[in-house]
Backbone as JSON Lines, residues from 0, in Angstrom:
{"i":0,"aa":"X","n":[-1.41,9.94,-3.88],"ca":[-0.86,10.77,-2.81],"c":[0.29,11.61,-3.37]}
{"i":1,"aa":"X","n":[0.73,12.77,-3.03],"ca":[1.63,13.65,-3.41],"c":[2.63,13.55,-2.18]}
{"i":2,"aa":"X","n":[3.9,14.01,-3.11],"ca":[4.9,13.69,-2.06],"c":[5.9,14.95,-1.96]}
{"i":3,"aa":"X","n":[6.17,14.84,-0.61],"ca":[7.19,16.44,-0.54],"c":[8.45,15.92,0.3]}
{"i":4,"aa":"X","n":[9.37,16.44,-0.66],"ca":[10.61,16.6,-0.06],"c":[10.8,17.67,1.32]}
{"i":5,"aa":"X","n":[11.46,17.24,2.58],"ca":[11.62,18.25,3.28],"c":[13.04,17.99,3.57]}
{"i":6,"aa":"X","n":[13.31,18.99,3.87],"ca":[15.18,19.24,4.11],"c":[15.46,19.55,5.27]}
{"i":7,"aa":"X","n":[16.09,18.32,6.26],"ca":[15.95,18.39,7.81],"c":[17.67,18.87,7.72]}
{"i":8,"aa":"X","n":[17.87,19.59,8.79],"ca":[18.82,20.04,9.19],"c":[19.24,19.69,10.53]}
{"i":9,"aa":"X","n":[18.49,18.74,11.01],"ca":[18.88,18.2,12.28],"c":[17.27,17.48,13.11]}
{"i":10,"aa":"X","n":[17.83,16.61,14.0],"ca":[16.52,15.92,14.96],"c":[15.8,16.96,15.46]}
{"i":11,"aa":"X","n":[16.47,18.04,16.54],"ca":[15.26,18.61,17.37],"c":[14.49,19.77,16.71]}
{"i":12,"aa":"X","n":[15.39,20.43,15.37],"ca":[14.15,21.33,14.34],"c":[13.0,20.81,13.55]}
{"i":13,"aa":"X","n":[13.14,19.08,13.12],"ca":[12.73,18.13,12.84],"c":[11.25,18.23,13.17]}
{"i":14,"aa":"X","n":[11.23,17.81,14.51],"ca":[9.92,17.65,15.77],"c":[8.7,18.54,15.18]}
{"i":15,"aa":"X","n":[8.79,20.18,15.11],"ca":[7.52,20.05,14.98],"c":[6.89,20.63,13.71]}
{"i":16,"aa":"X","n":[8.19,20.6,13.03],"ca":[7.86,20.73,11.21],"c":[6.94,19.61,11.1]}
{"i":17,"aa":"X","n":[7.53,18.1,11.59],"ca":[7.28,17.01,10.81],"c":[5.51,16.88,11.57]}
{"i":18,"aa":"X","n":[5.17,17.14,12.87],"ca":[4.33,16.9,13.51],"c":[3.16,18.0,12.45]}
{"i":19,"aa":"X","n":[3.84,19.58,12.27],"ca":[2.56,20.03,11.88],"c":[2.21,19.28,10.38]}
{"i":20,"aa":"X","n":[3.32,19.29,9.28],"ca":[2.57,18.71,8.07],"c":[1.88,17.81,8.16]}
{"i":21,"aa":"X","n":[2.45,16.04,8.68],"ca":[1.66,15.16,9.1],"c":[0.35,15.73,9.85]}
{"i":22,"aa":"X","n":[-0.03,16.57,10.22],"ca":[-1.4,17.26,10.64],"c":[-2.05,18.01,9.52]}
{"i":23,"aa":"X","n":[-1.76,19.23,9.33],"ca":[-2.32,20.12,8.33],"c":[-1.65,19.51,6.45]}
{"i":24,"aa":"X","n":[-1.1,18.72,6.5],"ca":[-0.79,18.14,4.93],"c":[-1.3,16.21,4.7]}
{"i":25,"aa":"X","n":[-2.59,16.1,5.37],"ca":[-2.75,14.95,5.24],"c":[-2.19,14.21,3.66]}
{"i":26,"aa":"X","n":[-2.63,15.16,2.67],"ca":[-2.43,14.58,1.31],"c":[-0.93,14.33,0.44]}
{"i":27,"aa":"X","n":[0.05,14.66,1.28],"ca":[1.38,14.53,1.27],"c":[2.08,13.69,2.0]}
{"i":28,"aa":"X","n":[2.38,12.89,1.37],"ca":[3.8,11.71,1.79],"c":[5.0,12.5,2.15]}
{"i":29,"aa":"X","n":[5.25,12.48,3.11],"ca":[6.63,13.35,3.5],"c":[7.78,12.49,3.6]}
{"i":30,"aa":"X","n":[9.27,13.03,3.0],"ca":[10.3,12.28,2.49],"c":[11.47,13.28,3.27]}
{"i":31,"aa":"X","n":[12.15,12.78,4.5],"ca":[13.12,14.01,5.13],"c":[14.36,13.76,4.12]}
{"i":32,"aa":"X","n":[15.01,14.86,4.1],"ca":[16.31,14.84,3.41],"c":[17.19,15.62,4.06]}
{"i":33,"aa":"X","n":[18.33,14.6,4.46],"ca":[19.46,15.35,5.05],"c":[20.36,15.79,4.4]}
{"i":34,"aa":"X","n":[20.6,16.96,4.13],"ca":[21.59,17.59,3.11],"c":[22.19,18.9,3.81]}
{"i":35,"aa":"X","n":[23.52,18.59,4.5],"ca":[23.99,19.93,5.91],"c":[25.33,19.64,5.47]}
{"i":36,"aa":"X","n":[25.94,19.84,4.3],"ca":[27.47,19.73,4.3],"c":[28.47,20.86,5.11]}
{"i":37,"aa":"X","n":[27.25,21.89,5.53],"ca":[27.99,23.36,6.19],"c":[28.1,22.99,7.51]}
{"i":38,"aa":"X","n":[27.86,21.88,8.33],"ca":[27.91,21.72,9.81],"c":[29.62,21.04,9.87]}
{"i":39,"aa":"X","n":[29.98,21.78,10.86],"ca":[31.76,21.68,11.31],"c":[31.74,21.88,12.64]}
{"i":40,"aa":"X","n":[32.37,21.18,13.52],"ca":[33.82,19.9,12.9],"c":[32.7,18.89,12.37]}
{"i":41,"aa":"X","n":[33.41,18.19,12.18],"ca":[32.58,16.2,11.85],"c":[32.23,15.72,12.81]}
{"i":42,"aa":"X","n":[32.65,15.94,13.46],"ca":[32.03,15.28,15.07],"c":[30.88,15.54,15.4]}
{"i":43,"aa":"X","n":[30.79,16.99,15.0],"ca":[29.32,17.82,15.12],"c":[28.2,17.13,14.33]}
{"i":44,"aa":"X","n":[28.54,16.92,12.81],"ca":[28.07,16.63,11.79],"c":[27.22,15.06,12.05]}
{"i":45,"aa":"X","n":[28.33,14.28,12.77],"ca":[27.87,12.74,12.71],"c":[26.63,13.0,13.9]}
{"i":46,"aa":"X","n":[26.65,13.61,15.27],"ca":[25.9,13.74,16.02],"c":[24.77,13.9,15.85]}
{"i":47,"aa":"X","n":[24.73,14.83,14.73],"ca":[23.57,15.72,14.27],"c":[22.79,14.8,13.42]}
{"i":48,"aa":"X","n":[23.41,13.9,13.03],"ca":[22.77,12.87,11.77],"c":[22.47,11.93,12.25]}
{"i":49,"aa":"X","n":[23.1,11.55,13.46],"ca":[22.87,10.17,14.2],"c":[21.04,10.59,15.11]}
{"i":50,"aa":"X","n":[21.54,11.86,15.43],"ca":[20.05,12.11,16.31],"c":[18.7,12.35,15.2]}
{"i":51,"aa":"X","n":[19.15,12.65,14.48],"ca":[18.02,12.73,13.2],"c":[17.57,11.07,12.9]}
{"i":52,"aa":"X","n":[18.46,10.22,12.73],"ca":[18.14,9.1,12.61],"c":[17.26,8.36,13.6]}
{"i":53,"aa":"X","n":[17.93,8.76,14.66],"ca":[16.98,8.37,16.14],"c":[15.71,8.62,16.33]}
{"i":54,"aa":"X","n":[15.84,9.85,16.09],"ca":[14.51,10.66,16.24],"c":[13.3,9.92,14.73]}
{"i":55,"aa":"X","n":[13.98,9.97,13.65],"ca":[13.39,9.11,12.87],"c":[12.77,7.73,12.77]}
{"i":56,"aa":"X","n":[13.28,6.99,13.47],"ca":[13.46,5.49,13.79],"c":[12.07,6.09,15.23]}
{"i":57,"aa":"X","n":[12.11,6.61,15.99],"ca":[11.29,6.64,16.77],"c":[9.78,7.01,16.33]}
{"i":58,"aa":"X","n":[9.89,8.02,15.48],"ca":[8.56,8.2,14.78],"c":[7.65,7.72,13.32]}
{"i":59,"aa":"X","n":[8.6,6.94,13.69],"ca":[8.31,5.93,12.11],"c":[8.87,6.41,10.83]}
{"i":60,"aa":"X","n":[9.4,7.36,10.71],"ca":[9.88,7.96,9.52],"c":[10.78,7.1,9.1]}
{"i":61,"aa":"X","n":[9.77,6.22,8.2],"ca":[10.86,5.21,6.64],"c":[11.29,6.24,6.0]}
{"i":62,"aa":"X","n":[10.89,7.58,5.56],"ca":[11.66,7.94,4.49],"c":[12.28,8.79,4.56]}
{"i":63,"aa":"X","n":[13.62,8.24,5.25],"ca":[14.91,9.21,5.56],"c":[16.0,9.26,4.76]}
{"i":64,"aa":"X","n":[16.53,10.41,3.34],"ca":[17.19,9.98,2.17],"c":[18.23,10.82,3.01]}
{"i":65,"aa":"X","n":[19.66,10.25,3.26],"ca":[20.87,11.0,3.47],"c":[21.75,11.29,2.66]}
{"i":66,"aa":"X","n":[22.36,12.03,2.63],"ca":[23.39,12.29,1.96],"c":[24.42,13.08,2.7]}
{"i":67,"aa":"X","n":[25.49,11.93,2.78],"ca":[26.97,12.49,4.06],"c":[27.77,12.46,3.31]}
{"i":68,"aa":"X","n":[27.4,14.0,2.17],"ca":[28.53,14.65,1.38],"c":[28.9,15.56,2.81]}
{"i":69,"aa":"X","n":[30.31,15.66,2.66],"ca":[31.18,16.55,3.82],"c":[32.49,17.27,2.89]}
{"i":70,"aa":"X","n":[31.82,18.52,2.27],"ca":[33.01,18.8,1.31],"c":[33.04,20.5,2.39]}
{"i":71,"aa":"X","n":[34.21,19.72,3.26],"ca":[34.75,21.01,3.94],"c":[35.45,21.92,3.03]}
{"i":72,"aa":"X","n":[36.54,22.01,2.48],"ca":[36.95,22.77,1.73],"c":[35.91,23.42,0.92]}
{"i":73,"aa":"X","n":[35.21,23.18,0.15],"ca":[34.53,23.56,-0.67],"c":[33.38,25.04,-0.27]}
{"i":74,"aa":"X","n":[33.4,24.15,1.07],"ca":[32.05,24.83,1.81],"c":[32.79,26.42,1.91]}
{"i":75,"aa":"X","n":[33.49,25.94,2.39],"ca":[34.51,27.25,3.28],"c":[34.87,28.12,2.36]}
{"i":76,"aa":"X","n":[35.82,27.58,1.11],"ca":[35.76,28.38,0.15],"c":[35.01,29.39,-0.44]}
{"i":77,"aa":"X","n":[33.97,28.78,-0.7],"ca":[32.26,29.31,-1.4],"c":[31.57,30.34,-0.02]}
{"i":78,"aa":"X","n":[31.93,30.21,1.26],"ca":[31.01,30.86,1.75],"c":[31.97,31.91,2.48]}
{"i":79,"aa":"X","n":[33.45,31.68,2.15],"ca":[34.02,33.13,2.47],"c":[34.24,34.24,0.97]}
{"i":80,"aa":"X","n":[33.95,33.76,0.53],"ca":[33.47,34.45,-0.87],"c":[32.29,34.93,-1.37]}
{"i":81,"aa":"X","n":[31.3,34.33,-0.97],"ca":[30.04,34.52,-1.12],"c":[29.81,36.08,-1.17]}
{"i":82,"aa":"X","n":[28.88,36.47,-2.34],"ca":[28.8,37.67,-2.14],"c":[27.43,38.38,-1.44]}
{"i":83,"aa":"X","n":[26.55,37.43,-1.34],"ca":[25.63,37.7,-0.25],"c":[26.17,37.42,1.11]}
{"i":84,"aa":"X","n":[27.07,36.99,1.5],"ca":[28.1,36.74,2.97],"c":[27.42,34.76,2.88]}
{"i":85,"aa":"X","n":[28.06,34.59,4.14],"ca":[28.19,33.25,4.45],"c":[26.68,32.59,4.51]}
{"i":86,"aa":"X","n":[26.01,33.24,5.17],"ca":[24.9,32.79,5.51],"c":[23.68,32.52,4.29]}
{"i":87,"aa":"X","n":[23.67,33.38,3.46],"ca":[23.05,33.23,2.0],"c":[23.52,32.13,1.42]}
{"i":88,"aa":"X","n":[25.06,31.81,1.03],"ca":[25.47,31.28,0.59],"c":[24.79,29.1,1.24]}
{"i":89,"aa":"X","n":[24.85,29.73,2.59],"ca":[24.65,28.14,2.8],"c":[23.11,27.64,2.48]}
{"i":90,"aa":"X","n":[22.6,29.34,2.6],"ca":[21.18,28.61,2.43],"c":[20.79,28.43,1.32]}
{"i":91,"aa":"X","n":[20.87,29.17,0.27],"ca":[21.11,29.09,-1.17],"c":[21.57,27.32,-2.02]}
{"i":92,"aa":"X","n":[23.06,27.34,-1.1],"ca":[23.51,25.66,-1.27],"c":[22.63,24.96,-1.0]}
{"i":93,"aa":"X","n":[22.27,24.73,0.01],"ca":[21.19,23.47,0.83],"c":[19.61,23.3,-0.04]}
{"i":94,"aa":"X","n":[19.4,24.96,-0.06],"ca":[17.93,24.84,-1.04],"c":[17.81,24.3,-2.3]}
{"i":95,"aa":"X","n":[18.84,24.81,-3.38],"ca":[19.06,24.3,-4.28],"c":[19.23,22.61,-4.61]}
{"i":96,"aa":"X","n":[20.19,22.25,-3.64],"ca":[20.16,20.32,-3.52],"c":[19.17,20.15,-3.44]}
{"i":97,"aa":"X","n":[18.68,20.93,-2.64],"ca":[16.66,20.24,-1.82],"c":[15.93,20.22,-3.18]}
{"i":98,"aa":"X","n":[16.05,21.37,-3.69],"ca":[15.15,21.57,-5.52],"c":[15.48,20.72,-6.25]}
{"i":99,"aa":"X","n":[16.55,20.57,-6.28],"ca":[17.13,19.62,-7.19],"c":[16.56,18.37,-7.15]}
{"i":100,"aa":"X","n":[16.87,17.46,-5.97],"ca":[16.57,16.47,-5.81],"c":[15.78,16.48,-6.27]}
{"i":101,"aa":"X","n":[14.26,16.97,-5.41],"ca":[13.08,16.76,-5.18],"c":[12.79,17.22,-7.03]}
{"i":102,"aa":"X","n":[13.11,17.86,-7.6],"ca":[12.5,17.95,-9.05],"c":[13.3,16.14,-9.75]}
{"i":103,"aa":"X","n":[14.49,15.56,-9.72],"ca":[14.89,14.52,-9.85],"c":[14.24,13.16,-9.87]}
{"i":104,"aa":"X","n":[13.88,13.55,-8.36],"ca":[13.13,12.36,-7.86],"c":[11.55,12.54,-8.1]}
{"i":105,"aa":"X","n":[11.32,12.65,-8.32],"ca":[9.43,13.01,-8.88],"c":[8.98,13.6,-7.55]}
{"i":106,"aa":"X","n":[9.38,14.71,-6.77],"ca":[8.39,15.06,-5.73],"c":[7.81,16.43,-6.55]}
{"i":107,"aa":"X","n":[6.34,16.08,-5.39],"ca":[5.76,17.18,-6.26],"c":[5.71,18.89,-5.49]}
{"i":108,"aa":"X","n":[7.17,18.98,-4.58],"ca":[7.28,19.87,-3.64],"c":[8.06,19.65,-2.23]}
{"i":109,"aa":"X","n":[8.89,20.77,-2.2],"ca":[9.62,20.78,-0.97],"c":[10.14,21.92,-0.03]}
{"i":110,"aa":"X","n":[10.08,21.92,1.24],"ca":[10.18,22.62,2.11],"c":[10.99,22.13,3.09]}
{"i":111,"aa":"X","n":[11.54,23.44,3.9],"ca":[13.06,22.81,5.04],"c":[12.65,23.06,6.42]}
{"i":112,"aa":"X","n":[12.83,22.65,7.36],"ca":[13.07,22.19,8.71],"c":[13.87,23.86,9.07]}
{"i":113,"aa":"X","n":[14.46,24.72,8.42],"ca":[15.39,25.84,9.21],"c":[14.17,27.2,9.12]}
{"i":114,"aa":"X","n":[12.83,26.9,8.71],"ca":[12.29,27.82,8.6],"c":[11.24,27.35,10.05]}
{"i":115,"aa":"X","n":[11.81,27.12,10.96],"ca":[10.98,26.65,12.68],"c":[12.14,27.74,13.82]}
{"i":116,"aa":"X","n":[13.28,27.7,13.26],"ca":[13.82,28.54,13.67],"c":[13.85,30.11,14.05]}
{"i":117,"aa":"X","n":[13.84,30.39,15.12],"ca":[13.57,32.43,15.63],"c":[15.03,33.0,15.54]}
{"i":118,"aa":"X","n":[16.06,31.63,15.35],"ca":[17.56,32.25,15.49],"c":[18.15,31.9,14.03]}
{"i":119,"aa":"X","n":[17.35,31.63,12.97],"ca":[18.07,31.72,11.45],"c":[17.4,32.68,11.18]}
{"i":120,"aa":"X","n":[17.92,32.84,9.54],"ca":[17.45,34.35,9.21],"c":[16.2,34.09,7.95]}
{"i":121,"aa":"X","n":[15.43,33.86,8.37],"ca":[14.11,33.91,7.87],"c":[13.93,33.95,6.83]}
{"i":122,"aa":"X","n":[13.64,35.08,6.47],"ca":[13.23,35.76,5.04],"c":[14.51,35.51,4.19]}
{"i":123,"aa":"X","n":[15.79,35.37,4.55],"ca":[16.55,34.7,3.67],"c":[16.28,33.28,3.5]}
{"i":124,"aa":"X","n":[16.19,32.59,3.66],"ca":[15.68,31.25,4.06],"c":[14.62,30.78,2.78]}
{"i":125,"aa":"X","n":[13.55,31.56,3.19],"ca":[12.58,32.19,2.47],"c":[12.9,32.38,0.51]}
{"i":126,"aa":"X","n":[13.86,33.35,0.45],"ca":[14.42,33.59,-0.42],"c":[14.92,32.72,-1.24]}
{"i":127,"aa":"X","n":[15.97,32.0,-0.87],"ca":[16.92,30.72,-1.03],"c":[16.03,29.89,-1.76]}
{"i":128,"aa":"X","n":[14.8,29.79,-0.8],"ca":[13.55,28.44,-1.31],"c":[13.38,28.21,-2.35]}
{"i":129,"aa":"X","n":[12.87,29.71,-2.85],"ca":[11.95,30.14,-3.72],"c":[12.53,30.84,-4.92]}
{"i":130,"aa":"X","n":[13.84,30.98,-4.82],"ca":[14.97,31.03,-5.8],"c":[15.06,29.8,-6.8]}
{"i":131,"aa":"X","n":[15.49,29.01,-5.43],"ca":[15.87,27.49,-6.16],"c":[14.64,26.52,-6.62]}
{"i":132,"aa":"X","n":[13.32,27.0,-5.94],"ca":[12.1,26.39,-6.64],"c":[11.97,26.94,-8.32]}
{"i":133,"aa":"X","n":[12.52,27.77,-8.46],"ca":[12.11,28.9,-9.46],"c":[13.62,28.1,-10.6]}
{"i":134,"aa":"X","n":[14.68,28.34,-10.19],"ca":[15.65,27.49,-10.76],"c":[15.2,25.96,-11.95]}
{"i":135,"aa":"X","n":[14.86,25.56,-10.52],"ca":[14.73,23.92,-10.5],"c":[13.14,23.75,-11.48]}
{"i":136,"aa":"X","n":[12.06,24.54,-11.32],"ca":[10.84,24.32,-11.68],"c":[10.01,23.21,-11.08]}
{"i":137,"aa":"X","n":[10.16,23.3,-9.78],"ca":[9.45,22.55,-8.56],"c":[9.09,23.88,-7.56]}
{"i":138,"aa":"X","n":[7.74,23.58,-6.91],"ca":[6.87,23.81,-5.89],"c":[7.89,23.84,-4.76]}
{"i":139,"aa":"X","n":[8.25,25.17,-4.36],"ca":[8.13,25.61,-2.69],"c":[6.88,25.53,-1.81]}
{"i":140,"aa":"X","n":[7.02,24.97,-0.78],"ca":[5.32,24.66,0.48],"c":[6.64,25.42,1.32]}
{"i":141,"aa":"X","n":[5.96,26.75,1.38],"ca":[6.18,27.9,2.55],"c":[5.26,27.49,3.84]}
{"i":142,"aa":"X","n":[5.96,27.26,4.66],"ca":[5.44,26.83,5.63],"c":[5.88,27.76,7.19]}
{"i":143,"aa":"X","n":[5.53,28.66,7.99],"ca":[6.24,29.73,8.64],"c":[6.51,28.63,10.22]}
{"i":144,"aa":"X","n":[7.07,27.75,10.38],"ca":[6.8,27.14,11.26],"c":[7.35,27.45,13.13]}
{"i":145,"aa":"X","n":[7.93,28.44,12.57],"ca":[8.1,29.3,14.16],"c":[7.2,29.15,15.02]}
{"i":146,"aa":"X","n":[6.42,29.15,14.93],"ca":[4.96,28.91,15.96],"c":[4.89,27.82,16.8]}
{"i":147,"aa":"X","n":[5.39,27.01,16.31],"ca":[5.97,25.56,16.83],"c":[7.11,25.59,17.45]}
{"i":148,"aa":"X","n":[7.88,26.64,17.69],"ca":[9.48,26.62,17.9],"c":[9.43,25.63,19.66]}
{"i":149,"aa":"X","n":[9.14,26.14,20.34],"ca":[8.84,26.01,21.85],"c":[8.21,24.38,22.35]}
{"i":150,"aa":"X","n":[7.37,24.35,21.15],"ca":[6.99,23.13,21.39],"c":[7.75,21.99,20.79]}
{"i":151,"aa":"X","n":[8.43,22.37,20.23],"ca":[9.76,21.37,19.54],"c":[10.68,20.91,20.34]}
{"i":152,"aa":"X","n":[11.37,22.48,20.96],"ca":[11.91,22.22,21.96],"c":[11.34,21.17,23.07]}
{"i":153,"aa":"X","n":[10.47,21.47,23.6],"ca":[10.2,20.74,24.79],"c":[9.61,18.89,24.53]}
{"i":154,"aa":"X","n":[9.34,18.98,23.17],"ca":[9.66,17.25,22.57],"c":[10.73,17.01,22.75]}
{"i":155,"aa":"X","n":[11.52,17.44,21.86],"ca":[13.04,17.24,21.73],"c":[13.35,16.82,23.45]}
{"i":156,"aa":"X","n":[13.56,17.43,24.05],"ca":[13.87,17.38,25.64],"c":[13.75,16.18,26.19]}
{"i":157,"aa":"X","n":[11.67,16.2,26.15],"ca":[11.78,15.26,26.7],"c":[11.98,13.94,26.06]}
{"i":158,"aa":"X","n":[12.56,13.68,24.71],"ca":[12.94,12.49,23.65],"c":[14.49,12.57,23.89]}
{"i":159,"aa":"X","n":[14.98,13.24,25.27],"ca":[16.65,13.44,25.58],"c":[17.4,13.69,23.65]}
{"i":160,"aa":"X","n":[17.11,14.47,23.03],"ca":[17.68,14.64,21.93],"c":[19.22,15.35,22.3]}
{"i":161,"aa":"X","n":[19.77,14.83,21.56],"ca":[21.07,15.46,21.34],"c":[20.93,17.55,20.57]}
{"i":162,"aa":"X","n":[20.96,18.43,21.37],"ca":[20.53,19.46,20.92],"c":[21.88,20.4,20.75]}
{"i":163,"aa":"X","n":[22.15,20.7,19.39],"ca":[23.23,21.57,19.28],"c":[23.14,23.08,19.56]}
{"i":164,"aa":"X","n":[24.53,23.46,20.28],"ca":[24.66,24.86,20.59],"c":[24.83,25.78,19.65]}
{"i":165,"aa":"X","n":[24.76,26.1,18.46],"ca":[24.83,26.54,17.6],"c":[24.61,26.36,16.08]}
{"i":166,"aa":"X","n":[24.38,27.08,15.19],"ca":[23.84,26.89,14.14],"c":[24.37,25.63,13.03]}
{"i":167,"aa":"X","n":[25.8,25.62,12.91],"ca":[26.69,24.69,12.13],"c":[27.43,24.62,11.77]}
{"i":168,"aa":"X","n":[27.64,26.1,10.88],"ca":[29.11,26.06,10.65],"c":[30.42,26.54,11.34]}
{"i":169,"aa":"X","n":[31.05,26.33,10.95],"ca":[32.52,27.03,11.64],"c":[32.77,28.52,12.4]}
{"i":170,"aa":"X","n":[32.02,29.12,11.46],"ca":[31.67,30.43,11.84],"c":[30.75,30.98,12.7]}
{"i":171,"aa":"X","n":[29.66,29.83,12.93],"ca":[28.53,29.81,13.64],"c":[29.07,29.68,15.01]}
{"i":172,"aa":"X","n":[30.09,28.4,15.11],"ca":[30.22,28.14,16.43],"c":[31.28,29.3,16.72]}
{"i":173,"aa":"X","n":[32.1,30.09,16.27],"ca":[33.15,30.92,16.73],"c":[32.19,32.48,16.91]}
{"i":174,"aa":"X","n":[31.32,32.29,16.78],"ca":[30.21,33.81,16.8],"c":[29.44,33.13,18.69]}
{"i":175,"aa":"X","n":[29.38,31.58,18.61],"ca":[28.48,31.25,19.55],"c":[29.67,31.36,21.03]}
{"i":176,"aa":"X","n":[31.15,30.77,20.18],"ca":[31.76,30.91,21.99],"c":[32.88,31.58,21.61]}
{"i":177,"aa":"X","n":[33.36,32.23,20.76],"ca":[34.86,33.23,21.3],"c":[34.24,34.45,21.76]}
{"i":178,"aa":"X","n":[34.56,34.71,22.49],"ca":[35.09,36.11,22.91],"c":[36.21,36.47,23.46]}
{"i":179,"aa":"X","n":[36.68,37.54,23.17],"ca":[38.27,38.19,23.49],"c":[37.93,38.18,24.29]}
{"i":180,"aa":"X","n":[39.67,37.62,25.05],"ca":[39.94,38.23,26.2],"c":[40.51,39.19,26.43]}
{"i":181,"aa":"X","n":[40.17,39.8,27.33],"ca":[41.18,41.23,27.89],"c":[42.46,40.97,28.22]}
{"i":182,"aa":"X","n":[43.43,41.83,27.63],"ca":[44.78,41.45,28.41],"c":[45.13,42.35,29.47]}
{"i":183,"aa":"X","n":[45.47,41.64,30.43],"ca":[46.29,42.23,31.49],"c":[47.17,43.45,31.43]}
{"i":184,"aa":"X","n":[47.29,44.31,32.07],"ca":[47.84,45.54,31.87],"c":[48.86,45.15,32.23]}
């Protein structure tokens, strides 16, 4: 059997990545990997990992590898510098661990959980993958899983998942709720 690393970024994007491979990838052992050091505050972070676990534990998924590296500084640093901007930068980070590993650990291929998403940026995503497959000298499984978005959701729901308002990082959530206020004349 062949085995693929996938790089979950949380429980309810999880749902129907994991549902379609287990369908259309009978011949692959699937191995989730949590690797999100860009999700802020920590509070956010533990939530997000705790519901992944849940959600795991519910669908039988033994093979849940974590890793609760939380290098805030680091993150922040690197992705207000970044010269593709923030968002490259995280996906770039995350893919690369994912390559890494998965070339480390003998998988023979890996793919992420943020490509189910209509509100990340895709074709960067995309990019990142297939960069760091190319890096690493491990197999990207492009998988367009948007198609599934809706129906994830409405698992998730009804599995009462813990569902975050925004993407993860710091910047994510200050794009999701500041807005100026007007001042009073």
């Amino acid at each position: 059997m062949m085995r693929m690393l996938l790089h979950v970024c949380c429980g309810p994007c999880s749902v129907f990545p994991m549902k379609h491979l287990q369908e259309e990838y009978p011949e692959y052992e699937i191995t989730g990997y949590f690797y999100n050091p860009n999700i802020h505050p920590y509070k956010e972070f533990v939530k997000r990992l705790d519901t992944l676990k849940n959600f795991a534990e519910k669908i039988g998924l033994d093979n849940l590898i974590i890793d609760e590296s939380y290098t805030l500084e680091e993150f922040l640093r690197q992705a207000l510098s970044a010269p593709g901007g923030r968002c490259r930068y995280c996906y770039d980070m995350r893919m690369l661990q994912t390559a890494r590993y998965a070339k480390e650990h003998g998988f023979d291929c890996f793919s992420t959980t943020l490509l189910v998403s209509p509100y990340q940026q895709h074709e960067l995503i995309k990019e990142a993958a297939e960069a760091a497959a190319g890096a690493e000298g491990i197999k990207f499984c492009y998988v367009d899983f948007r198609a599934g978005w809706q129906e994830g959701v409405k698992i998730s729901r009804e599995l009462e998942m813990y569902r975050q308002p925004y993407c993860g990082c710091v910047f994510s959530e200050k794009d999701r709720y500041y807005k100026p206020r007007q001042g009073k004349s």
